[in-house]
N, C-alpha and C positions, 0 to 999 in steps of 0.2 A: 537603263537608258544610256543611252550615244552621245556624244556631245561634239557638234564640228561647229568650228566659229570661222568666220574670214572675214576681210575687211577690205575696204580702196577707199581709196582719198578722191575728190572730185570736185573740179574747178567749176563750180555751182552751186549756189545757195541751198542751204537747205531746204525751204519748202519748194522750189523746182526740182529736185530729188524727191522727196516725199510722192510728189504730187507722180511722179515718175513711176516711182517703186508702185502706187496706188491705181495704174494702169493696168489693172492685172489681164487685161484682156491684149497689151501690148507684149507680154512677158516674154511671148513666142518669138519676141526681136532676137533678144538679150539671152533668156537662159536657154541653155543646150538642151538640145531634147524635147523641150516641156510647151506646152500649149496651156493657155488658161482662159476659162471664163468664169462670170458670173454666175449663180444658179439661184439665187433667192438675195432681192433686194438689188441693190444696184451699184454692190462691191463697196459700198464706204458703211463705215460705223460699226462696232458691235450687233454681232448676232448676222450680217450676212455672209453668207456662202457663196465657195468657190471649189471650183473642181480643176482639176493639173493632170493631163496626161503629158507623163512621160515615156519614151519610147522613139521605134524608127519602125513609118509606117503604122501597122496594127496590131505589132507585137512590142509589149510594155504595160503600164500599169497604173492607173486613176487614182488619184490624191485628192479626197476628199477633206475640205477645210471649212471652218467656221471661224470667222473674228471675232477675238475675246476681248482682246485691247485694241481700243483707237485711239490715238494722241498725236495727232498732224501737227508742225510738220516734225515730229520727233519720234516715234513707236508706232509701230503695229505688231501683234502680235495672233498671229492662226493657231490650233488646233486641229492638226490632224487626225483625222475622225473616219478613213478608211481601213480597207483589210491589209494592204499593205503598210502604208506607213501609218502611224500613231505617234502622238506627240506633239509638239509644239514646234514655232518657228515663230523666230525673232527677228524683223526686221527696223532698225534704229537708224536715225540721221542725226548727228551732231556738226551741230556750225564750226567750222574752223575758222582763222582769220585770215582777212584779205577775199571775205565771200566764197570759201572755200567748205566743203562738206568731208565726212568721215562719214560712208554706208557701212551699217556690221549689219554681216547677215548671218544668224548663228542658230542651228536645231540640237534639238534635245529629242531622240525620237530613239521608240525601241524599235528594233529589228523585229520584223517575224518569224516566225518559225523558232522560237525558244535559243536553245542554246545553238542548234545550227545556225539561225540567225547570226546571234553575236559573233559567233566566230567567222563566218561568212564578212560580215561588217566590216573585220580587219584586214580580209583580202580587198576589199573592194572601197575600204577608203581612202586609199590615198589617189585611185582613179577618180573617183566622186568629187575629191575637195579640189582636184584641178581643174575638175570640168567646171563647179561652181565658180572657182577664183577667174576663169577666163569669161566664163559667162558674167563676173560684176565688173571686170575688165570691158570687157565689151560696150557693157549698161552704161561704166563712166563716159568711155568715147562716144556715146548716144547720146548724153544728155549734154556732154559739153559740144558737140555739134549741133545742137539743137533737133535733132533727131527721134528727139522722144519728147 
C-alpha cells in the first residue's frame, strides 16, 4: 500500500467544510481532473456509492467507491473498489480556532499492476500530490468565497 496525506487550513467552520467535502457531485469544481457522482443512495451515510472519473476528455480512468465511515462534520471515509485504484481515502475536518478548519485528505491505495505499479507510483507522485495540494487549495478559496 501507498500512503499520500496533505492538508489546508480553511477560514470556515467545520461543518461548512464538511458539508463541502460531502458535495461530491460538486468535486469537479475543486479537484483536478476528476468528476463525481452519486450511483446508489444519495452520497451521504455508510454503504452509498460513488463513482470519480479521472482524466482529460475520454481518456482516463473510473474510481469506483463505497462509504465505510460517516461522521459529519469530522470523517469520512471511501473504499476504493475499482480496477484501478483500490484502497481507501480519508477525508477529515478538525475545527481550529477563531472558526477556522484543518481539511486532511490522506489515501492508502495500492497501485495496479503489481510491482510495475509501485514503482510507477514513485515516478508519478510527486505530480499527483501537487495536483491534489492545488486542487484543496482551490476547495479552500471556494468555500471561503462562498462558492461551494
Amino acid at each position: 500500500m501507498q500512503h499520500l496525506e496533505l492538508d489546508v487550513v480553511i477560514d470556515a467552520a467545520a461543518d461548512r467544510v464538511f458539508a463541502a467535502i460531502a458535495d461530491w457531485e460538486s468535486q469537479g469544481q475543486w479537484m483536478l481532473g476528476t468528476g463525481v457522482r452519486t450511483t446508489g443512495g444519495d452520497g451521504v451515510g455508510v454503504g452509498a456509492t460513488l463513482e470519480a472519473f479521472t482524466g482529460i476528455g475520454k481518456v482516463g480512468f473510473l474510481d469506483t467507491m463505497i462509504i465505510t465511515e460517516w461522521d459529519p462534520p469530522h470523517r469520512v471515509v471511501v473504499e476504493h473498489t475499482g480496477k484501478v485504484v483500490r484502497g481507501s481515502g480519508v477525508m477529515e475536518v478538525f475545527a481550529l480556532p477563531g472558526g477556522r478548519s484543518r481539511f486532511v485528505w490522506s489515501e492508502q491505495i495500492e497501485p495496479p499492476l503489481g510491482m510495475v505499479g509501485r514503482l510507477g507510483w514513485q515516478v508519478v507522485r510527486p505530480a499527483f500530490a501537487l495536483g491534489v495540494k492545488r486542487s484543496l487549495e482551490k476547495f479552500a478559496r471556494l468555500v471561503e468565497s462562498g462558492g461551494l
